[in-house]
Backbone bond lengths (Angstrom), bond angles and torsions (degrees), N, CA, C in turn:
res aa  C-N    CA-C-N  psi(-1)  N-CA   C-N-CA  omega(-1)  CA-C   N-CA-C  phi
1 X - - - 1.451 - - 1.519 109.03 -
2 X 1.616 113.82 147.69 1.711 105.25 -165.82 1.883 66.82 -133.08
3 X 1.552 96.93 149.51 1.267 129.73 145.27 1.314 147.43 -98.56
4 X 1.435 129.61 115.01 1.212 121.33 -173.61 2.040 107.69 -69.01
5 X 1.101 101.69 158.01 1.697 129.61 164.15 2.164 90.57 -16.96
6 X 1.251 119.40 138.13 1.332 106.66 173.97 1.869 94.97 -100.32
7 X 0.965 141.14 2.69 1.351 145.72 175.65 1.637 122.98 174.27
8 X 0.819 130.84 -177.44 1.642 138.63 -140.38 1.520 77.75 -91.82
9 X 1.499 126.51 -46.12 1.662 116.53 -159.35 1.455 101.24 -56.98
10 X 1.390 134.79 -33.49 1.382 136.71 -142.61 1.388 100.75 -90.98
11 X 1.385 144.06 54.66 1.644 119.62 176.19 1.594 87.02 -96.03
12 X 1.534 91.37 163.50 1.324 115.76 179.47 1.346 132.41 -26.76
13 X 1.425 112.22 -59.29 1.281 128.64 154.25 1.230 118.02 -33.57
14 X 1.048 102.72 -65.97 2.083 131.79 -142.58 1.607 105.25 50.43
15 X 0.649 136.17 56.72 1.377 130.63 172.57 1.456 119.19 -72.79
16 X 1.481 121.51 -23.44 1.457 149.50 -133.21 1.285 98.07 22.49
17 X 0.846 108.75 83.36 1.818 139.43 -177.91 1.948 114.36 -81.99
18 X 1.044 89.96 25.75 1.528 97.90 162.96 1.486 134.29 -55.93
19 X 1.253 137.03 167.43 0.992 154.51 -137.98 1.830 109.49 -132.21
20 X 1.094 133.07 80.72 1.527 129.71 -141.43 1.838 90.10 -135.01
21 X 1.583 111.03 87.07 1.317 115.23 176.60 1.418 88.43 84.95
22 X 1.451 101.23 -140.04 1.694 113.91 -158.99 1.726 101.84 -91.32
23 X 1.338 117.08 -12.56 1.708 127.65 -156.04 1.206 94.26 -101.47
24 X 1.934 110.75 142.62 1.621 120.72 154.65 1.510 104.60 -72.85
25 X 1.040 128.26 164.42 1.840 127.75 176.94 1.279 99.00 -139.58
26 X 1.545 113.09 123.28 1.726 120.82 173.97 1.826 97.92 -119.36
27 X 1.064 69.04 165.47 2.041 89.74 178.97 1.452 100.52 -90.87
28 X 1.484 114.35 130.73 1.504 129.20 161.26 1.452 113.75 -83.37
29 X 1.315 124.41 144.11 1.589 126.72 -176.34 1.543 106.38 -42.66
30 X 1.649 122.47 -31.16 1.321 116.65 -158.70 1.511 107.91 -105.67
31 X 1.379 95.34 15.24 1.677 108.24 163.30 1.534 126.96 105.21
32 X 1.950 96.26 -17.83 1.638 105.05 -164.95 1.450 106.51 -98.72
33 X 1.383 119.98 146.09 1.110 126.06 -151.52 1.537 110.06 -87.32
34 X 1.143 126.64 131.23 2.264 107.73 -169.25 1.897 103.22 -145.25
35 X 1.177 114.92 158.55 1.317 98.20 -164.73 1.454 115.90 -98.82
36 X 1.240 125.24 167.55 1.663 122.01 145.22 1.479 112.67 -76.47
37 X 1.143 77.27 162.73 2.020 98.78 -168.66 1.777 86.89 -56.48
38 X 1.637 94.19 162.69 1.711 94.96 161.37 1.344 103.51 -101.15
39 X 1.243 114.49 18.58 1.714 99.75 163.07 1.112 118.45 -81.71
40 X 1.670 109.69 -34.27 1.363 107.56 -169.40 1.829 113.93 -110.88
41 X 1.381 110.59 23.65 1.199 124.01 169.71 1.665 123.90 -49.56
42 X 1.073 115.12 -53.46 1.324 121.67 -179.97 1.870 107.06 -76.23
43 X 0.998 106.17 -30.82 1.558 112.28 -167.73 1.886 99.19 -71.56
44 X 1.776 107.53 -41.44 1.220 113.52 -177.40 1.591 103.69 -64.64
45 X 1.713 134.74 -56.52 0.610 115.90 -161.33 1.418 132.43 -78.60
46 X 1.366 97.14 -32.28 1.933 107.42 152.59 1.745 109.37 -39.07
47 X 1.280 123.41 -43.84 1.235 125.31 -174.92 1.646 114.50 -58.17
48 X 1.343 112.23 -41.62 1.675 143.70 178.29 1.509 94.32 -77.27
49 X 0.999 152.50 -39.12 1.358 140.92 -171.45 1.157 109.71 -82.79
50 X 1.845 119.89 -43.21 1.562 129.21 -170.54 1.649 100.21 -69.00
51 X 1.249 128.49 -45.55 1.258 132.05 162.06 1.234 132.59 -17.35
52 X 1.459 97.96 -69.92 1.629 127.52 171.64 1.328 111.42 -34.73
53 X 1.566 94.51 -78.89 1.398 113.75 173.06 1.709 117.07 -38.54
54 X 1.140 114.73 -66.96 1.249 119.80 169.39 1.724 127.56 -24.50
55 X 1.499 95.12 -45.73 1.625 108.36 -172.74 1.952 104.51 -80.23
56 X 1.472 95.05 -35.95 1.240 99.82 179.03 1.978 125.46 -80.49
57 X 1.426 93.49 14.72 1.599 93.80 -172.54 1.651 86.63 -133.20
58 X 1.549 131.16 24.75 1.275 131.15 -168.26 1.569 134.35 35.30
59 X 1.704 88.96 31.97 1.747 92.75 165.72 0.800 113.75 -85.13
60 X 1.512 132.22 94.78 1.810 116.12 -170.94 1.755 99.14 -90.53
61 X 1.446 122.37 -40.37 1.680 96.93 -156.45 1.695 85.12 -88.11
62 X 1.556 135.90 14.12 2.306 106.16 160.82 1.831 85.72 -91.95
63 X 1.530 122.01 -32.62 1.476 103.01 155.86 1.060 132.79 4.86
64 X 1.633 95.69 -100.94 1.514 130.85 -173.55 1.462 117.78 -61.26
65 X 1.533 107.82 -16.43 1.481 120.73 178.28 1.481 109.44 -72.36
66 X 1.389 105.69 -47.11 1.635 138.99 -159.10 1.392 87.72 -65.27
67 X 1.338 110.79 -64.46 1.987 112.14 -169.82 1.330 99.95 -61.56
68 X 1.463 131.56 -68.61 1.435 103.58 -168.78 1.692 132.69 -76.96
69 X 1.776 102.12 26.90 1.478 116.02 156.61 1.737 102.76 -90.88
70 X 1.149 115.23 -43.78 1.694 113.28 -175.34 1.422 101.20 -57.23
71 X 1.393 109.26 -42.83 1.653 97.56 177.93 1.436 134.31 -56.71
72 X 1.675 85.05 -31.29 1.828 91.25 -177.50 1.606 117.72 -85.55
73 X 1.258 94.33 -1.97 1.479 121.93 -170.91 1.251 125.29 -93.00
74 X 1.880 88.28 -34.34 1.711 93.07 162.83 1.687 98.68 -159.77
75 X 1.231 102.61 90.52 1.886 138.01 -169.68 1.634 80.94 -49.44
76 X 1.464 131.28 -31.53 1.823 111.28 -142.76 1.604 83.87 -110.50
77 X 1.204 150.68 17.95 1.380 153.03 155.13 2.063 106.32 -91.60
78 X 1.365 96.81 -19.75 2.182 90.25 175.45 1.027 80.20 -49.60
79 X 1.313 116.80 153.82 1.829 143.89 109.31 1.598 115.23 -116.11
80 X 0.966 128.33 167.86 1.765 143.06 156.71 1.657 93.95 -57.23
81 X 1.631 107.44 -64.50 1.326 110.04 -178.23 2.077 127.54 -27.04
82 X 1.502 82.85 -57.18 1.809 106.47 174.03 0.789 111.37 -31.36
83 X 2.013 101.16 -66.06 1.557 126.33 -148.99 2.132 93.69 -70.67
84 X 1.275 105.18 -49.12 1.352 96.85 -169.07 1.615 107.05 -55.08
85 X 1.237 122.70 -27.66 1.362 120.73 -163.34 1.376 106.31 -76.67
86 X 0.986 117.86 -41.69 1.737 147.89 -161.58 1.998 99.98 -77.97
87 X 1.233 99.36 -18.36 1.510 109.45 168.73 1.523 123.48 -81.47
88 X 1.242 101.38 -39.46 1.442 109.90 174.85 1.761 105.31 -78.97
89 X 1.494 121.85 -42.24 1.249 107.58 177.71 2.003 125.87 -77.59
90 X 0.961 96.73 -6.07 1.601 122.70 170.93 2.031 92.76 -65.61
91 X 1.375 103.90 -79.58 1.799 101.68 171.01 1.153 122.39 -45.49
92 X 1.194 119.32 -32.80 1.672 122.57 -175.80 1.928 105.66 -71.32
93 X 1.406 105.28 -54.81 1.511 102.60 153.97 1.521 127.30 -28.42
94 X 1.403 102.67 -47.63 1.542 103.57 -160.61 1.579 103.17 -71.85
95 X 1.441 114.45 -36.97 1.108 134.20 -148.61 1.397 125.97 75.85
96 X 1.264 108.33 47.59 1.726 129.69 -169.38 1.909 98.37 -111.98
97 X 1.613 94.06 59.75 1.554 91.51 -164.27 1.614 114.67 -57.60
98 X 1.059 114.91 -35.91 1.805 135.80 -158.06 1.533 82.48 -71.93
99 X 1.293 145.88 -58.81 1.417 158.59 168.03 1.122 113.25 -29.67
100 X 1.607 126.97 -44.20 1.361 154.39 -135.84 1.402 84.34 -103.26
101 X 1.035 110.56 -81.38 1.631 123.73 -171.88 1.608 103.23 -46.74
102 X 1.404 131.23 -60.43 1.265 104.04 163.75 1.568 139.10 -42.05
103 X 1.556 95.78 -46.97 1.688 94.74 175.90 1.964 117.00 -48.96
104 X 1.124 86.30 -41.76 1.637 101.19 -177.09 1.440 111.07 -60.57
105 X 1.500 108.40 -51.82 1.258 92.55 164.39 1.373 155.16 -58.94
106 X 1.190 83.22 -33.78 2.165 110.02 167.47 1.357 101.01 -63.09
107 X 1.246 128.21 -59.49 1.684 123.21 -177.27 1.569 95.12 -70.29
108 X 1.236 145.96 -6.89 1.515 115.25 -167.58 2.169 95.85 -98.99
109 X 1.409 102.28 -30.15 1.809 103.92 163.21 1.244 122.67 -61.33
110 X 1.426 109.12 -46.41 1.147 126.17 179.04 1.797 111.50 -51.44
111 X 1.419 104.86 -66.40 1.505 108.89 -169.90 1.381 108.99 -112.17
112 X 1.678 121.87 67.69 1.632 122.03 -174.45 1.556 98.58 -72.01
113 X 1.320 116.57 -4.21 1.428 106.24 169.16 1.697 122.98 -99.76
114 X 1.169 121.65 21.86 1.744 105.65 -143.71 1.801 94.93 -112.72
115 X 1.365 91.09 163.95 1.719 83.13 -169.32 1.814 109.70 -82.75
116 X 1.719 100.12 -8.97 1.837 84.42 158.53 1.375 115.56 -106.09
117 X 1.767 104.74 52.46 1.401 93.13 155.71 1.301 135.01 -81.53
118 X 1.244 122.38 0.10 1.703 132.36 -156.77 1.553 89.66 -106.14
119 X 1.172 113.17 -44.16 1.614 148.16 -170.78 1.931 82.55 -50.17
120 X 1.036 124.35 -74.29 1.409 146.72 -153.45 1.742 92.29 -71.50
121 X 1.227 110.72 -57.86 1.640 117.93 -170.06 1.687 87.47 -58.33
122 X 1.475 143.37 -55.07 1.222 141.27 -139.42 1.819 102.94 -79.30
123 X 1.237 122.27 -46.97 0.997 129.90 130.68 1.186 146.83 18.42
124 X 1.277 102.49 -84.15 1.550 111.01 175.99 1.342 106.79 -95.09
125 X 1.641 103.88 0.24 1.821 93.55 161.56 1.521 105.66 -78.93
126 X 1.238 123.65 -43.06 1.172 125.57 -163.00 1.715 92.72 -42.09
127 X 1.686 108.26 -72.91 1.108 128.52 -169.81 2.192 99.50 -27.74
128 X 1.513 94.09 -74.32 1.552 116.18 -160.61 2.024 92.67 -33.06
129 X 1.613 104.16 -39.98 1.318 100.68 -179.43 1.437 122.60 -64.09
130 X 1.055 120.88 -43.45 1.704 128.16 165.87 1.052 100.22 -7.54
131 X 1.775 101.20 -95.96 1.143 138.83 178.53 1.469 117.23 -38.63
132 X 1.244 154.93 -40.84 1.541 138.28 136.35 1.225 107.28 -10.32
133 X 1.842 101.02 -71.92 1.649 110.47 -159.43 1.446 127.88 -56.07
134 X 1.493 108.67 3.71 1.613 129.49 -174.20 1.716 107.65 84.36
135 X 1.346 104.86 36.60 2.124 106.84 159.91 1.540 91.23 -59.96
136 X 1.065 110.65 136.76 1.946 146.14 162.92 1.809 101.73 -55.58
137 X 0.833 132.17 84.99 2.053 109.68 152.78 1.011 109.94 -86.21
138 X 1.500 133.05 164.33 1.423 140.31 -177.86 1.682 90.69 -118.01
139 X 1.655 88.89 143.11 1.434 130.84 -176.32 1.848 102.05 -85.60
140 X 1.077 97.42 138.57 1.936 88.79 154.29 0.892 107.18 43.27
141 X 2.225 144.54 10.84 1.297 99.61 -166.10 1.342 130.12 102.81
142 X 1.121 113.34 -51.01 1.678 129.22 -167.32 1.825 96.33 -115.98
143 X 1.344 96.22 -97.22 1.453 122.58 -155.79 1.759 97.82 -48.55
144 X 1.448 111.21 155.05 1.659 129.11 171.20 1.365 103.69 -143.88
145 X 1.689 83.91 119.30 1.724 101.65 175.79 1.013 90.30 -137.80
146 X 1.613 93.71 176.80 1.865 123.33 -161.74 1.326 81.89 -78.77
147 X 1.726 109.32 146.34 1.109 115.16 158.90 1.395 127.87 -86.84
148 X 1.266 142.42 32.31 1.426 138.42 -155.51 1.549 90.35 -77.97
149 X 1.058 150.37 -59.14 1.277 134.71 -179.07 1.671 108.91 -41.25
150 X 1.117 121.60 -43.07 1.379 113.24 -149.56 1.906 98.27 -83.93
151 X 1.528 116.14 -22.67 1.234 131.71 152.78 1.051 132.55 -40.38
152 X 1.386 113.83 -57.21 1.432 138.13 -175.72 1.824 103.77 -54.94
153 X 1.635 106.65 -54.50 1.287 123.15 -175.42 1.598 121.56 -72.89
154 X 1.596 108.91 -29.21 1.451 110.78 161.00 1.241 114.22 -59.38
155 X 1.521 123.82 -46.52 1.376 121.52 -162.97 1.636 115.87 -72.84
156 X 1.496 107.23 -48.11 1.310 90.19 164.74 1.442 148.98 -38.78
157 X 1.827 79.67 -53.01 1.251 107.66 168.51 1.688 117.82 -38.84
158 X 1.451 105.34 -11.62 1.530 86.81 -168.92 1.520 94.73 -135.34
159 X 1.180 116.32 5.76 1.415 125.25 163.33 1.246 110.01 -71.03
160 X 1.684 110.52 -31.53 1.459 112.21 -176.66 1.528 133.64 -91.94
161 X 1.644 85.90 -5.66 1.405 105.18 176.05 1.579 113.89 -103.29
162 X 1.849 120.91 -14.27 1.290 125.63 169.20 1.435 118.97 -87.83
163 X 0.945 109.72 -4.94 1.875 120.45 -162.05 1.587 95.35 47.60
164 X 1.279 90.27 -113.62 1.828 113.45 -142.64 1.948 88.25 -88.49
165 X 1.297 130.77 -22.80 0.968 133.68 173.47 1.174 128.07 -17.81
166 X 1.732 131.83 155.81 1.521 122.48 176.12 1.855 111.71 -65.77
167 X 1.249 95.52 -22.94 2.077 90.13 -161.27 1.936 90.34 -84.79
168 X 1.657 107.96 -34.33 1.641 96.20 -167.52 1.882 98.39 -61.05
169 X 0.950 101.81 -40.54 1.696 114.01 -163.96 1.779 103.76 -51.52
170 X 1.233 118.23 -49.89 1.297 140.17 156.51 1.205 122.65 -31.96
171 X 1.625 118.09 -60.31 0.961 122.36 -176.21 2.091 111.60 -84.22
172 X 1.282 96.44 -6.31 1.674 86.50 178.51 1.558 86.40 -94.32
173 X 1.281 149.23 -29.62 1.524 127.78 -170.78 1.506 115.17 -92.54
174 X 1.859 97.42 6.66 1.985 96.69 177.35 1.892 82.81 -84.86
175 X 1.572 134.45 -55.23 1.173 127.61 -149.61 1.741 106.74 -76.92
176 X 1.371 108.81 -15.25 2.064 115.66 166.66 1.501 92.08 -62.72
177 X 1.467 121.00 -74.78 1.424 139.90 -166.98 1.582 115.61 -21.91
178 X 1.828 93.18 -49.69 1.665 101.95 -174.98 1.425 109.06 -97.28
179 X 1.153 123.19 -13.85 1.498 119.50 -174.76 1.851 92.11 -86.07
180 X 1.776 125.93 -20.38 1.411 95.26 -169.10 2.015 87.39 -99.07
181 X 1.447 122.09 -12.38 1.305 123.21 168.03 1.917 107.66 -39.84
182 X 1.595 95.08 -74.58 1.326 92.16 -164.02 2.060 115.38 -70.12
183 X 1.925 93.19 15.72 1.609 67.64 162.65 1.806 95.05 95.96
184 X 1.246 137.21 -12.15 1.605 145.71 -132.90 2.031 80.94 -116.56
185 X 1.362 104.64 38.69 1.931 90.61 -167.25 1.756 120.76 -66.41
186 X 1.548 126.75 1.86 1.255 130.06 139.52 1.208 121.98 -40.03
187 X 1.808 100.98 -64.71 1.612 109.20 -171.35 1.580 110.03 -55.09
188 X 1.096 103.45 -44.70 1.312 105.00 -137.69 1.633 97.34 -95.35
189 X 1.356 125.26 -15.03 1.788 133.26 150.06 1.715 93.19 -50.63
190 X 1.441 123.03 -62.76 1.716 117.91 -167.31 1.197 106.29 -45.74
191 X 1.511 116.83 -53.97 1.289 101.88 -177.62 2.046 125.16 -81.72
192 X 0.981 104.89 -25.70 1.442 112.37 159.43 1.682 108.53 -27.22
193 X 1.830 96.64 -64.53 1.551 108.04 -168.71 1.802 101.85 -55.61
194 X 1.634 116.21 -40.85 0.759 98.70 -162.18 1.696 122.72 -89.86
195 X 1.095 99.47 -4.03 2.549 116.25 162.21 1.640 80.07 -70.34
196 X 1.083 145.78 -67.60 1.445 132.91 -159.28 1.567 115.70 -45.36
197 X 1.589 102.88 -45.10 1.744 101.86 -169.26 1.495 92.11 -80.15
198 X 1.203 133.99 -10.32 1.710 116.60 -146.90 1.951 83.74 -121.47
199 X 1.682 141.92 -44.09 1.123 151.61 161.67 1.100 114.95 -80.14
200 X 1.565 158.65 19.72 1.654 158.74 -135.78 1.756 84.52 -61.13
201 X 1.410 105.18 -55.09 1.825 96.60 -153.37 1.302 101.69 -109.14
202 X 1.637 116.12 158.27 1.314 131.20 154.80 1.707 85.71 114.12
203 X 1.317 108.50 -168.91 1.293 134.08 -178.07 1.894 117.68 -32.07
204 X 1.514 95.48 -56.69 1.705 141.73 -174.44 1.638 79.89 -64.81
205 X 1.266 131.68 -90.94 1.582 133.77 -173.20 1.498 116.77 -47.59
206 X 1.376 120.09 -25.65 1.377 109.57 176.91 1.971 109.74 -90.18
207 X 1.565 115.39 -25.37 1.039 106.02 -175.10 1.622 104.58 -85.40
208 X 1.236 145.62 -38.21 1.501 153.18 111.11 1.361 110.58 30.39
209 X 1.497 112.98 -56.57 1.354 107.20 -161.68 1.944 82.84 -93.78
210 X 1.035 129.34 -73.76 1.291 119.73 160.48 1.548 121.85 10.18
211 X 1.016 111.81 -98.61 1.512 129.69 146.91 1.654 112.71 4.97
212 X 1.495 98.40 -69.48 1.547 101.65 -171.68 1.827 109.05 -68.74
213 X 1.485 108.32 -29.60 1.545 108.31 175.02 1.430 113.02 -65.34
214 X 1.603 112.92 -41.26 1.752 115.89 -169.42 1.186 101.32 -63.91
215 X 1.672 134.88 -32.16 1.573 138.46 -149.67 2.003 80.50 -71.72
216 X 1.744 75.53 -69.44 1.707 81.25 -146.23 1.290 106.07 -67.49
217 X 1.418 134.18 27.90 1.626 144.73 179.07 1.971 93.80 -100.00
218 X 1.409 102.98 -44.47 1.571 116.70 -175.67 1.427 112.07 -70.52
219 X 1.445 108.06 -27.03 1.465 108.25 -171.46 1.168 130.34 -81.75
220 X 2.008 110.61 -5.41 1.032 109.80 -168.93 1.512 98.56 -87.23
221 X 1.701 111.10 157.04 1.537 107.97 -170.72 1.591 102.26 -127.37
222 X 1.752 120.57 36.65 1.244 106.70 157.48 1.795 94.64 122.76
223 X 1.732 110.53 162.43 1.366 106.12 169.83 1.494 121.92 -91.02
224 X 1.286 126.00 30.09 1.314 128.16 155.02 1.832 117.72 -98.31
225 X 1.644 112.27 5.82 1.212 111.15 173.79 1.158 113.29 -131.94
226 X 1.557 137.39 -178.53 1.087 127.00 -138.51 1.960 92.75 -104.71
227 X 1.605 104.25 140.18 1.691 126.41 -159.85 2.159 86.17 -78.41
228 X 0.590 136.55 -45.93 1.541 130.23 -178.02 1.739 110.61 10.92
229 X 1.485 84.54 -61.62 1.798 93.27 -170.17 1.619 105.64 -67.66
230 X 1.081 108.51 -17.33 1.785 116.81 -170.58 1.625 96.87 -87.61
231 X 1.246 124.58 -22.43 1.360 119.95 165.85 1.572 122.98 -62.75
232 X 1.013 91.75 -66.90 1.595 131.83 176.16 1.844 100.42 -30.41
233 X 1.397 99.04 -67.24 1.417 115.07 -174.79 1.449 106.85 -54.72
234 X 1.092 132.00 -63.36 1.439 145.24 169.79 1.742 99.31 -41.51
235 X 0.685 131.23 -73.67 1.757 125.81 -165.25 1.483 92.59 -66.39
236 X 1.320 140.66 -51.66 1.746 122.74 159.36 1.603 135.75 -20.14
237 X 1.713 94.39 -64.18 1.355 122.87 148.98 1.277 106.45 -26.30
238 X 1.394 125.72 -76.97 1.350 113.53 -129.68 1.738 84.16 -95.55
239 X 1.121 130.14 -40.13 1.440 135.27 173.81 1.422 103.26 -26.38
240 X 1.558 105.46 -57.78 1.802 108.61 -171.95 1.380 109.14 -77.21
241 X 0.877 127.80 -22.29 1.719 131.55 165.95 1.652 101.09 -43.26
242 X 1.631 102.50 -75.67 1.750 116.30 -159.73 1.855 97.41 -67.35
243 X 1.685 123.17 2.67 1.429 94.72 173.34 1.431 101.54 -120.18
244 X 1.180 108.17 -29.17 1.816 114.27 174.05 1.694 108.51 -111.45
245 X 1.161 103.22 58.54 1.595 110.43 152.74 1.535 119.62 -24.38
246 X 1.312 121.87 -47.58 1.516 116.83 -155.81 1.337 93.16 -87.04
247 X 1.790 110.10 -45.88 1.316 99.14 -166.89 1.705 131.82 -101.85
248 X 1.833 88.58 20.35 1.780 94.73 151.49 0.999 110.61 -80.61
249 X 1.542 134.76 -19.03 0.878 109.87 -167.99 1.642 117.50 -97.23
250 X 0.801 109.83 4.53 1.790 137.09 -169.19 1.415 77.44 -79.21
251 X 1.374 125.43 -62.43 1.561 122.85 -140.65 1.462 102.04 -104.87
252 X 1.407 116.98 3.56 1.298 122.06 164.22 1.884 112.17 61.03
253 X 1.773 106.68 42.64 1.397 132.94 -175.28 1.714 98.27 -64.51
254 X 1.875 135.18 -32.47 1.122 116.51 179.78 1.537 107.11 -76.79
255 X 1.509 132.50 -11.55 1.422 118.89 164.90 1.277 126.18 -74.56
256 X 1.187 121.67 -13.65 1.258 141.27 -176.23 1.982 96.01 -87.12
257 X 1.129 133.27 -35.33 1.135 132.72 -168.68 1.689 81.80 -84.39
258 X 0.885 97.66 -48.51 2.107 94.41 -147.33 1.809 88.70 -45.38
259 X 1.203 110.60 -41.90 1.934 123.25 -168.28 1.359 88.23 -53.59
260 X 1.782 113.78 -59.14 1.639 94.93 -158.38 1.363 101.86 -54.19
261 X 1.367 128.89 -69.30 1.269 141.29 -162.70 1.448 112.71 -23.55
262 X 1.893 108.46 -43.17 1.528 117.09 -179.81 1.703 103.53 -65.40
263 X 1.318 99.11 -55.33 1.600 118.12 -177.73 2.034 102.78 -36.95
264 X 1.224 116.57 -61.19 1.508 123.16 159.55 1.226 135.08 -51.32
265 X 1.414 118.79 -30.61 1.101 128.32 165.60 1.779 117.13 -67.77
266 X 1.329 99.47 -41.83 1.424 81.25 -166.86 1.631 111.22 -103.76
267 X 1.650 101.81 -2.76 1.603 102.91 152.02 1.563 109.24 -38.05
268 X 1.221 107.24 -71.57 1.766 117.50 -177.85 1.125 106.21 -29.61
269 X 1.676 111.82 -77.63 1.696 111.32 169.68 1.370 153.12 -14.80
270 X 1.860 79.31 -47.98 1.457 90.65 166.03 1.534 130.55 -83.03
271 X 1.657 120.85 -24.45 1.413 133.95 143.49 1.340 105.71 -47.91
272 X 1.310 135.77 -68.55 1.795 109.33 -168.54 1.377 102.74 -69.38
273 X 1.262 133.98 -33.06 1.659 106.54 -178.18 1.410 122.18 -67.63
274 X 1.885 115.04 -13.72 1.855 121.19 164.13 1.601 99.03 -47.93
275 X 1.642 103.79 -62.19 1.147 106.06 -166.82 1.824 120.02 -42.89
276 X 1.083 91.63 -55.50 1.810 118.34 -173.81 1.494 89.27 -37.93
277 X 1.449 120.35 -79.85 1.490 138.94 167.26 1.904 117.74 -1.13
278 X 1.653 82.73 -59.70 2.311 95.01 -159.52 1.689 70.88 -95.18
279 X 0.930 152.95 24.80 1.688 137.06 160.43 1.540 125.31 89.86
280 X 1.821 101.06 6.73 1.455 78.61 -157.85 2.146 92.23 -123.15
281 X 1.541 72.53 107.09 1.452 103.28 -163.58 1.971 116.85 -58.79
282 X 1.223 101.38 -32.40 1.301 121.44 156.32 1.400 135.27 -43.50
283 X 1.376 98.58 -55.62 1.384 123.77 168.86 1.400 109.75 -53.76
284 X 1.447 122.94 -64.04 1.277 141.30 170.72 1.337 122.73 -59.83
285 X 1.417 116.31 -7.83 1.748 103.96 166.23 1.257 85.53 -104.81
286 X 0.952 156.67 -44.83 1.626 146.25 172.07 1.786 117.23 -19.76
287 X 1.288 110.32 -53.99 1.595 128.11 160.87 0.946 127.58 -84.97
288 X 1.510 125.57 2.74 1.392 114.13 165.26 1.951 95.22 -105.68
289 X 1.237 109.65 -50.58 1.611 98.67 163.81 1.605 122.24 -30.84
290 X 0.888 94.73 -49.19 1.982 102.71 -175.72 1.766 83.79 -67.64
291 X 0.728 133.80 -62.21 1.671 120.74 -162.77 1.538 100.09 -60.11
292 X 1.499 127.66 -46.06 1.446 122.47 -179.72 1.459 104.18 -40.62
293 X 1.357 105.54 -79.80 1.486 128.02 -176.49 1.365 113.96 -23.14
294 X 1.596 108.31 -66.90 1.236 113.61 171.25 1.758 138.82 -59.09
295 X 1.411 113.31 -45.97 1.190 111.16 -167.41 1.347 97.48 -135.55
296 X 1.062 125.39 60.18 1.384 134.65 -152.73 1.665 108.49 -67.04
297 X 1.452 116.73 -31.55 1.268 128.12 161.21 1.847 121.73 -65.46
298 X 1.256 111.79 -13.93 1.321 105.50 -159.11 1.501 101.54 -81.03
299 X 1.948 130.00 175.64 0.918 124.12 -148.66 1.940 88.37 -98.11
300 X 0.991 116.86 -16.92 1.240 123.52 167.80 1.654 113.23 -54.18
301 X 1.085 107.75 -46.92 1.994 115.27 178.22 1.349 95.66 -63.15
302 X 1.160 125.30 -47.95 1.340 128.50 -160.54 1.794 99.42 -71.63
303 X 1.172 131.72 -31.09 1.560 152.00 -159.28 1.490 71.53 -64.21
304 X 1.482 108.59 -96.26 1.584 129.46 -157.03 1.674 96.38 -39.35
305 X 1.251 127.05 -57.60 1.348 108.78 -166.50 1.297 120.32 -50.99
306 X 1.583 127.39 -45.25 1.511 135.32 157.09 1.374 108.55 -43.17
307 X 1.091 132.21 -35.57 1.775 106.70 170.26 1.549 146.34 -73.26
């Protein structure tokens, strides 16, 4: 699988290789910004585009050829910095993602200051996304498995290195996304809870709290196991009701309650009819009372009255 550029910041270079008056402008190792000739302006930036392109259509070695002609082409654009960056996008070409992600990482400790750091973070989202989506890495050598682990660990990984940022924020609702995709609705409530404490408000906090109701609405596995998550879900529910009024109702959140309520009800039901069963009749009007009391409408109340 080849990936295109994940946004305009990411070309090959990253140099932010703009065009400022008549001059290209590159970064010197010691930070200050100095120009190329305007003779060789157009020649450099054609050089920076063919690159790009190159990495992005997975030619890595006319790539790798291409960069160390720009270098010789224009000696005052080397850095260590470049070269390290230019390592990780060389693997990303190949599709040597597991490789990739290391390189990236070594240059992202290495250079927490450099201007392809965003360049580098954007990147290994692309990558971290693959890998959710079920990209293959090989084991040992031999074996190819899904990478969702190795996903899971990029993204954080860069949640923890963006803080509060747009790409970290991103990357904690790609690893909710796939943990409630593949069905994982524990995991993927933990992390729900955890975009809630770190996003509470705006868009991110209202779908969050959402999130945490659908998990633990999914998690329940029936009235022979324990109702917890059927609690849980319901006080979510109703939480997102009393703050997004308009858009429970968009999503039609009181049908979703009325289910739990049934879903609870006939948990109960199904405990007093054990009881009813081993004889102990006591026991069993105890749980069918609590279902009267409680959900007095549900189809479960209605069960017991027919018997």
């Amino acid at each position: 699988m080849r990936f295109a550029i994940v946004s305009a910041v990411v070309l090959v270079l990253c140099l932010t290789a703009g065009v400022i008056g008549a001059e290209t402008w590159h970064l010197e190792k010691g930070q200050d910004w100095k120009a190329v000739s305007d003779k060789g302006s157009d020649k450099y930036l054609l050089a920076v585009s063919e690159i790009k392109q190159l990495v992005n259509t997975g030619r890595a070695s006319a790539a790798e050829k291409a960069f160390k002609q720009l270098k010789k082409d224009f000696p005052e654009v080397a850095a260590p910095e470049l070269d390290s960056f230019m390592k990780g996008e060389l693997l990303f070409a190949r599709g040597k993602f597991v490789k990739a992600i290391r390189s990236y990482d070594r240059f992202l400790k290495k250079y927490p200051k450099s201007e392809f750091y965003q360049a580098a973070l954007d990147r290994e989202f692309a990558i971290g996304t693959a890998f959710l989506a079920g990209q293959k890495k090989t084991v040992l050598g031999i074996f190819r498995i899904k990478g969702y682990d190795e996903g899971e660990k990029i993204m954080d990984r860069i949640s923890d290195r963006a803080g509060d940022a747009p790409i970290g924020e991103r990357a904690a609702l790609a690893v909710a996304n796939s943990y409630e995709k593949r069905k994982k609705f524990n995991e993927a409530y933990l992390k729900w809870s955890e975009i809630s404490s770190r996003w509470p408000t705006g868009e991110t906090g209202k779908n969050s709290l959402l999130g945490m109701a659908r998990c633990k609405h999914a998690a329940y596995r029936g009235p022979r196991y324990d109702a917890s998550s059927l609690v849980s879900a319901k006080s979510y529910y109703e939480n997102f009701r009393e703050r997004h009024p308009e858009e429970a109702k968009r999503l039609d959140v009181d049908a979703k309650l009325v289910q739990i309520n049934e879903q609870l009800a006939y948990k109960q039901f199904e405990i007093g009819r054990y009881y009813k069963r081993t004889g102990s009749e006591q026991a069993a009007n105890f749980y069918y009372q609590m279902v009267k009391d409680n959900w007095p409408e549900s189809t479960a109340a209605k069960m017991i009255k027919s018997q």
